[in-house]
N, C-alpha and C positions, 0 to 999 in steps of 0.2 A: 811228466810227473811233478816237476816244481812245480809246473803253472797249477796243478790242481791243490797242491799241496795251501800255493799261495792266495788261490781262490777259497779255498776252505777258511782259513786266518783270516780275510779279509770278512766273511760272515759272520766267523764267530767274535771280530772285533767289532762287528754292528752290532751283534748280540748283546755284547757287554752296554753299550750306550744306550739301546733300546730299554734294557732290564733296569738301568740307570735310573729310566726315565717316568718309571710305573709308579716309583714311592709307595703307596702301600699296598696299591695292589700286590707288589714283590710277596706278600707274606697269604696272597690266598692259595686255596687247595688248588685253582687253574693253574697259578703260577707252576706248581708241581708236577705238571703235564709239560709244560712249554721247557722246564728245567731239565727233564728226561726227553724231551725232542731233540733237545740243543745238542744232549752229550749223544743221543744215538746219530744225529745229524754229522757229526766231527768222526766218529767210526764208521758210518757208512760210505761206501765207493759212490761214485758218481757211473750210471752206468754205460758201456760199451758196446759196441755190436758183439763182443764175445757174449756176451749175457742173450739168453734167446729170447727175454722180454725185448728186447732193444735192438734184434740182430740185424732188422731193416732200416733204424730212426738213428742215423749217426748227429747227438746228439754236443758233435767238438764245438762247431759255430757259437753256440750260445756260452761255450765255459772258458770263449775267449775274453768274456764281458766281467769287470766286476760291479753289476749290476748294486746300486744304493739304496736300502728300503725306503719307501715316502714313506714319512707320517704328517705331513702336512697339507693343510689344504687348500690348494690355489682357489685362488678370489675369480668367480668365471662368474657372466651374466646369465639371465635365463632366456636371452637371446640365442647365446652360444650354445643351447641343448636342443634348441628346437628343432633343429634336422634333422635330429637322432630319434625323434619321437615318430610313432605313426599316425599316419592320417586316419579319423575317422572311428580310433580305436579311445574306448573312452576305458580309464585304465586307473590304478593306484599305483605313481611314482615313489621310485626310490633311485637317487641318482647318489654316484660314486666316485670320487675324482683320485685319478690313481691310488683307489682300494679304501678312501676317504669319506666319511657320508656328509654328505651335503644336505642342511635342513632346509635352508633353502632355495635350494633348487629344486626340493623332493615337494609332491602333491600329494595328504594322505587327507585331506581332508573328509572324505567319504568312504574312510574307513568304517565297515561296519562292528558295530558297539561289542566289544569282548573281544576284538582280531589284533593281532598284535604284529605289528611290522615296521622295522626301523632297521637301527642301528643296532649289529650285537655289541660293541662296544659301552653302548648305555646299556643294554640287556646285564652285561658284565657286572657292571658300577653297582646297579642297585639291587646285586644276589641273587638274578631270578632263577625260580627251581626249573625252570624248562632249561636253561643254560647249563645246570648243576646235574642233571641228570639224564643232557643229550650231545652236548658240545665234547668233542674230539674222541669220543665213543666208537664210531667206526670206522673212522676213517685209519685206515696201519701204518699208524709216525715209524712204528720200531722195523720196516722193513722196509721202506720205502723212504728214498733221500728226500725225493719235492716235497712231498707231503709233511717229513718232519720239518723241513726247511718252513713250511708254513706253520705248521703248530708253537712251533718254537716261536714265532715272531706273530702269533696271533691275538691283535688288537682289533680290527674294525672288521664289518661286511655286513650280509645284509640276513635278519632275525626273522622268520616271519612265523608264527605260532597261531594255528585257527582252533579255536575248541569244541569240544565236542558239540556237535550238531550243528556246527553254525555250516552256510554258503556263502562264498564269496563269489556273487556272479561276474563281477568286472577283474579281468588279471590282475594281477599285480608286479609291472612292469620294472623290473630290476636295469638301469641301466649304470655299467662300470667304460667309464671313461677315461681312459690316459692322454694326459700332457705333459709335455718335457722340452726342454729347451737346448741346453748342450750335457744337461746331467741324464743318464741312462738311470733308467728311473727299475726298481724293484715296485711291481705292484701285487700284493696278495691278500686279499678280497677273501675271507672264511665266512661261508654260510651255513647258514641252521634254517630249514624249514621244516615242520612238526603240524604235522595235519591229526587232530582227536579224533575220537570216534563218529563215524557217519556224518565227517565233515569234508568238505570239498571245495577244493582252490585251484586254480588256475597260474602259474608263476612263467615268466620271462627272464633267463639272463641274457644279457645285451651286453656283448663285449665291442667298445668301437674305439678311436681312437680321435684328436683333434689336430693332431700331425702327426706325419708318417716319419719318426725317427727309430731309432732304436730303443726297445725298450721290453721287458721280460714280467708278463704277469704269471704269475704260481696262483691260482687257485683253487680251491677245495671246498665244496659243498654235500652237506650232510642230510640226509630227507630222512624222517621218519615218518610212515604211514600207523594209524594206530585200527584196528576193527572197522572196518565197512566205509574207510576210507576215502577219498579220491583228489589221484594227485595229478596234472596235465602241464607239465615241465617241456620249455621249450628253451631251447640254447642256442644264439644267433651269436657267432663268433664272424665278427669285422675286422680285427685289427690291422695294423698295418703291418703291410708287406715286408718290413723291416724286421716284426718285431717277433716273440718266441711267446708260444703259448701253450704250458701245460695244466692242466686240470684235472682234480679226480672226483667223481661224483658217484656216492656211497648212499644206496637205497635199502633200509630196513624194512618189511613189510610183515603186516599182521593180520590177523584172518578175514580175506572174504576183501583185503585190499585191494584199491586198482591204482596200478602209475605207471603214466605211458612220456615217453620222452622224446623231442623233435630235436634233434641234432641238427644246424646247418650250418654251414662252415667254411667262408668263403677268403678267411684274410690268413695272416703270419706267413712268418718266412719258414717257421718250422710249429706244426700243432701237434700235441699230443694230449687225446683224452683216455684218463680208463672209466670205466663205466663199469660197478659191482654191484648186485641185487641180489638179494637173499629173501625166500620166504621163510617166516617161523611159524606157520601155521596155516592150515587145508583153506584154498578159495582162493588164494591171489590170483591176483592177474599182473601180468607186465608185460609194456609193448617197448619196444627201442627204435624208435626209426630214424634215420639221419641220411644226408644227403652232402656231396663235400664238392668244389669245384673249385680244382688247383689249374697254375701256368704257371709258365716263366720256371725259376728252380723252385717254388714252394712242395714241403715237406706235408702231408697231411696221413698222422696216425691215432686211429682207432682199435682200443683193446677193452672188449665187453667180459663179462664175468656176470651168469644168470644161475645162482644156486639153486637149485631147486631140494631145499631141506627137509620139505612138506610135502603127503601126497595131494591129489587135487590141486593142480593148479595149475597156470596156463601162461605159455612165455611167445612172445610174437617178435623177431626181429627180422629188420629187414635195413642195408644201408647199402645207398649208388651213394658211384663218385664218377664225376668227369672231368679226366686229365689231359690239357696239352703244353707243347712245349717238352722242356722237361723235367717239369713235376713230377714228384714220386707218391703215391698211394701205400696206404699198409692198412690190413683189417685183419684183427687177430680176436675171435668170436670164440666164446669158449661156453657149451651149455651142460651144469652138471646136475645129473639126479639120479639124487641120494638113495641106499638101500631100499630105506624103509620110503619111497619119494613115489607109490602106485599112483596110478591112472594120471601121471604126468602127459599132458602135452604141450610138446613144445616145437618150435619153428624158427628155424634159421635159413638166411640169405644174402648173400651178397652180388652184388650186382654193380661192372664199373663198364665203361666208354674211353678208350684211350683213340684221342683227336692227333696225335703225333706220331712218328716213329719214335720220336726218344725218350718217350711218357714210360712211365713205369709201375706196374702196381701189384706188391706182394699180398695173397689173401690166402686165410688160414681158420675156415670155420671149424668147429671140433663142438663135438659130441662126447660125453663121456657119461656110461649110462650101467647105474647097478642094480637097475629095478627091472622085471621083466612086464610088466602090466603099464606099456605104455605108448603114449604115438608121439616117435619125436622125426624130423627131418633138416637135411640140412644142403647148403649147396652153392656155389662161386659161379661166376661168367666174368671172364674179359673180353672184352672185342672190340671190333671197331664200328663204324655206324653201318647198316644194313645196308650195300648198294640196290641191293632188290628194292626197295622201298625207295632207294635216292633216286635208280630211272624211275621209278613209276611218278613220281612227284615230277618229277623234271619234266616228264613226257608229257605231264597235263600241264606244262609251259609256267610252272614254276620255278622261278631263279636256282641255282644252286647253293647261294648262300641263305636262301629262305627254307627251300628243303632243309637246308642242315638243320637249322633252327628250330623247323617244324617237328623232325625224329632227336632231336634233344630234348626237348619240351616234351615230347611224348614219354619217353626215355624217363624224366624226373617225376612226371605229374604225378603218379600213384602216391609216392613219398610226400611232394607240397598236397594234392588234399587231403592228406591223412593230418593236416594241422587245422584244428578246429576253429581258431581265431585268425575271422576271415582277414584284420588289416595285413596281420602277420602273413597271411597266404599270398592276397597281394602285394604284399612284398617284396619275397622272394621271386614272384613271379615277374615281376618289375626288374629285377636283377639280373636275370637268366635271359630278357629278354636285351636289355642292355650289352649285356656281354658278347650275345651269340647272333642279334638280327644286325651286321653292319654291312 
């Protein structure tokens, strides 16, 4: 109880330096969000396995750290980003150096004319109305500790604003990178992306690291789809092995919307993402798919949230993980539709691979359904790799560390090509193949 006590005071005495540091910002209407984060932040508990959001993700390890907000930005070359980029993928950068926007390192040069993608920190500075009347909206600082912990200290991350009718055919490649030396570094990265009507974007966040120390990113990104929308969000979490990484990402949708989401998730010592979608109006669509591949002791948990407030419309989730060693898994899926919510359909699934005896993975999809005019389903597997399929590979005189490889790769693939951007696809598949053909 001290140590939390004295972790809390060690926050809110960065608080104080941070708010120090605004000068005039101190006196905007933002400020007055961040000011009621702080104080809900100091009354809210840190949570526990007693708490059944948390009853799998024991979350001590990271509240032994009294992790220090950056706000500054290390001097790195643009040599040192180059591995983090993909091949062959031609893209609009935005690059982030523990939660910091680097202008140049960032490539927006071929930004198309009316698209807006930076820094929210400069979005802040010069009053923009898309910031005034979308930034810390839905994301819930008042019940939720990380996320006030980031509201409260929200300065920089990445802005990106498409208006109506335009296309953005090239993604636009979000990459947040942490470096630290012997200071455990606080990194929180607040995004805003805001797609207008019958406009359509493609966005990446890249979470990677340039050494494996310890260190604790909190972030929080915000999407608003607006009428006939389309959004294709993909989330490539690298960090290091070290380090702790929670995130909550808050999807608002509006009529006849589409936003589909590629989760993959392959670094920290402990992950937690939630993931909340709400339609307010008949036609959405939304897909969720992610894929996680934990060892050694790493933590990886997922907790979805698909409101279905509107009738007509359409929810598609589906997330594998493959666990060995003894890594832990958690997937807590939760699909809800609402009274008035007819000819709702919707689909859930989870699906894992545990490679060890000591691997472990708690799953918990849920349905809760008040509408009777609709098609929903839902359903878990654990297991282990299919031997029927391992003699039958073997038999035809392939190795058995290549069979393994070959029913893993089988195992993921539905998830990797359900990602639309082929460099990103080969990537991952670069990765899985690295891990699991030795």
């Amino acid at each position: 109880m001290d140590q939390i006590l004295d972790l809390k005071k060690w926050y809110l005495s960065n608080y104080e330096i941070f708010e120090n540091s605004l000068n005039g910002e101190a006196s905007s209407p933002l400020h007055s969000i961040r000011r009621e984060a702080i104080n809900k932040f100091s009354n809210l508990p840190f949570p526990t396995v007693k708490d059944e959001e948390w009853k799998y993700t024991n979350i001590s390890p990271l509240l032994k750290y009294s992790f220090k907000p950056s706000f500054n930005l290390p001097n790195l070359h643009r040599n040192e980003i180059i591995k983090f980029l993909f091949e062959g993928m031609e893209s609009h950068l935005l690059v982030f150096i523990n939660g910091n926007f680097s202008n140049d390192l960032s490539d927006l040069s071929r930004l198309p004319n009316g698209v807006v993608a930076g820094s929210i920190a400069e979005a802040i500075a010069i009053d923009s109305p898309i910031i005034k009347k979308h930034l810390g909206k839905y994301a819930d600082y008042k019940n939720q500790i990380f996320t006030s912990l980031s509201t409260a200290f929200m300065k920089d991350g990445a802005f990106i604003y498409v208006p109506n009718g335009k296309v953005v055919e090239s993604p636009i490649h979000i990459l947040f990178l942490t470096t630290s030396s012997e200071e455990q570094i606080l990194s929180q990265p607040r995004n805003l992306f805001v797609a207008g009507k019958n406009s359509q974007l493609k966005v990446i966040e890249h979470f990677n690291s340039l050494n494996g120390n310890i260190y604790f990113t909190n972030t929080v990104t915000e999407i608003v789809l607006e009428e006939n929308a389309v959004i294709d969000h993909i989330k490539l979490q690298e960090e290091s092995k070290k380090a702790f990484h929670i995130s909550r990402m808050e999807i608002d949708q509006e009529r006849n919307s589409n936003f589909t989401s590629h989760s993959i998730s392959f670094g920290g010592s402990i992950s937690r993402n939630d993931i909340n979608s709400i339609f307010n109006d008949e036609g959405g669509e939304c897909t969720l798919n992610g894929l996680f591949i934990t060892n050694e002791s790493q933590l990886y948990d997922t907790h979805t949230m698909i409101d279905h407030a509107k009738p007509h419309c359409n929810s598609h989730e589906h997330y594998k993980g493959i666990l060995d060693d003894s890594s832990r898994g958690v997937f807590n899926g939760k699909v809800m539709v609402r009274k008035d919510a007819q000819k709702t359909n919707a689909f859930q699934e989870n699906n894992n691979i545990i490679l060890s005896k000591e691997a472990l993975v708690n799953t918990k999809p849920q349905l809760e359904i008040f509408a009777d005019d609709v098609k929903c389903s839902h359903g878990a597997t654990i297991g282990q790799l299919d031997m029927d399929a391992m003699f039958y590979l073997k038999s035809r005189g392939i190795g058995e560390e290549s069979a393994r490889s070959i029913l893993i790769h089988a195992f993921a693939s539905d998830v990797i090509k359900s990602i639309k951007v082929k460099p990103i696809r080969n990537y991952v598949e670069e990765i899985l193949t690295e891990k699991f053909n030795k």
